[in-house]
N, C-alpha and C positions, 0 to 999 in steps of 0.2 A: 625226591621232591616232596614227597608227603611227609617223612621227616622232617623239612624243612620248615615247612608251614605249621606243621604239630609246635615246633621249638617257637616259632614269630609267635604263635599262639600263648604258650606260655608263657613266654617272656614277658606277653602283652599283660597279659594276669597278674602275673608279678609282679610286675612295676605298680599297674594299680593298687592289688592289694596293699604293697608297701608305701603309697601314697597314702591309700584311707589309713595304714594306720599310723603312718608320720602325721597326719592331719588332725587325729586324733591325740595324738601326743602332744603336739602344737599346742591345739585348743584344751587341753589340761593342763599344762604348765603356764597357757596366759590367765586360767578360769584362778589358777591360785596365786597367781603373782597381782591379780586382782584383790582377790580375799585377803590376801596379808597386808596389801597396804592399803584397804579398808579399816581392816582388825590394827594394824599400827596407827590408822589417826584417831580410833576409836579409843584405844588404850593411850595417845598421849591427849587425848580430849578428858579424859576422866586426872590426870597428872593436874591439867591446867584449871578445872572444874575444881582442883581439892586448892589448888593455890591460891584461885580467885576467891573461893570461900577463906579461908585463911587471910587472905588482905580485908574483907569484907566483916570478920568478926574482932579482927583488929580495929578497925577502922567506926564499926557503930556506935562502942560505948565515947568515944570522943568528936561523934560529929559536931554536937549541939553545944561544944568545950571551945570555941575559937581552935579546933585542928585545924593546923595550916598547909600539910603535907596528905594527899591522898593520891597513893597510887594510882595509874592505871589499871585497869582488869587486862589481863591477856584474853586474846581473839580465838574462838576457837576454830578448831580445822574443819572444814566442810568442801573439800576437795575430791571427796572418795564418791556422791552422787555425779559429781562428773566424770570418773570414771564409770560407771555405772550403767551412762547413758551409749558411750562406746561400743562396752561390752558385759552382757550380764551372765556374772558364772551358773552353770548348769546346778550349784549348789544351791541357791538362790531360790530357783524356779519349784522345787521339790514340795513348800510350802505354798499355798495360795494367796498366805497375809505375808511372806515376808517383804516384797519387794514394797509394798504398803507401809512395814513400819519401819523399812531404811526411809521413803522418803519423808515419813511422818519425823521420824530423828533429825534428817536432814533441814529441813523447815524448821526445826526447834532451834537448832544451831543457826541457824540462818538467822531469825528471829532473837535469841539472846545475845546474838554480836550484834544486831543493830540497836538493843539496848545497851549495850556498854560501849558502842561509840557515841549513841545519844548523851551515857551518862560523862563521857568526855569529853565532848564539845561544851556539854552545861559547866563541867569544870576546870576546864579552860577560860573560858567566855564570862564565868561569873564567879572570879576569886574573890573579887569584892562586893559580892552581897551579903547583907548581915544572914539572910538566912539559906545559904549555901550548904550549911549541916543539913538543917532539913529536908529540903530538895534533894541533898545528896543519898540521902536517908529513904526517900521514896523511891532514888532511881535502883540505889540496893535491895529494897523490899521487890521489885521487880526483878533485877537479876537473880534474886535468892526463889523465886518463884516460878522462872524460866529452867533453872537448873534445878530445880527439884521435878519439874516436868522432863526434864533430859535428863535425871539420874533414872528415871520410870522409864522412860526409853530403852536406852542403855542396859537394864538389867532384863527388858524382854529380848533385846540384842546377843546377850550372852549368851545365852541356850541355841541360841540358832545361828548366830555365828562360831560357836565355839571358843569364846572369849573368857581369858582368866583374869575377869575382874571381879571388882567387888568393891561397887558405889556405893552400898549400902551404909558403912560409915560415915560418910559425907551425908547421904538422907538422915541418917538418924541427926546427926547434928544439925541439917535445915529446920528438920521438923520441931527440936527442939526452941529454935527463935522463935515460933507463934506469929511466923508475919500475915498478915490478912490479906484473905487470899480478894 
């Protein structure tokens, strides 16, 4: 009988223990299927960041030219704060300013798509204003100022996310237009 009870005792242990540590395994494999598809929109955020500038340096020397073709800017991804609010990986939590400068990133992005759908509706809505270059001109001088805010992000991001990027080329080329801040 006391055998018996020794064994239900065990057994009862073991099952626990093997719970806490499946539950830990659990919550390791979602803390990084987290991180990586944070670290995936962040790496194709920096893709879409070097395109948009690319349309954008194409696009300045012939605003004021009657150019009658001007791309859209691509949207960028800010999907990953809403995972975020779900679940935050125990990685995260290690620093005191990180989860500060995901949302501080996260608002930048939030914040320069609402610039480049503003500057889409003005180019949509006003193909026929004589002075559409310019305008268009100002609403690039902001997008190029939004993303040079978000390339400074981003590269305080890489260290602490453990990100292998490198926006730095892209800044150096912002910084080279001189646009007023």
């Amino acid at each position: 009988m006391l055998v018996g009870i020794i064994l239900a005792l065990f057994s009862l242990v073991l099952a626990v223990v093997w719970d806490i540590v499946k539950r830990g395994q659990e919550a390791k494999r979602q803390d990084e299927t987290v991180l990586a598809a944070i670290r995936s929109e962040i790496i194709n955020n920096v893709t879409i960041i070097d395109r948009n500038i690319n349309l954008i340096l194409l696009e300045l020397p012939g605003l004021g030219k009657d150019m009658t073709v001007v791309e859209p800017l691509t949207l960028l991804r800010s999907g990953g704060w809403e995972m975020l609010r779900l679940t935050i990986p125990e990685q995260l939590t290690k620093r005191p300013d990180t989860l500060t400068i995901l949302n501080d990133f996260f608002v930048l992005v939030e914040q320069s798509n609402e610039v480049m759908r503003s500057r889409e509706a003005f180019r949509v809505n006003n193909l026929a204003l004589d002075t559409i270059g310019s305008r268009l001109k100002a609403y690039d001088e902001s997008v190029i100022r939004h993303t040079i805010l978000l390339i400074q992000s981003m590269m305080k991001l890489n260290s602490i996310l453990k990100l292998d990027i490198h926006p730095d080329k892209a800044l150096d080329k912002l910084l080279t237009l001189n646009v007023p801040q």
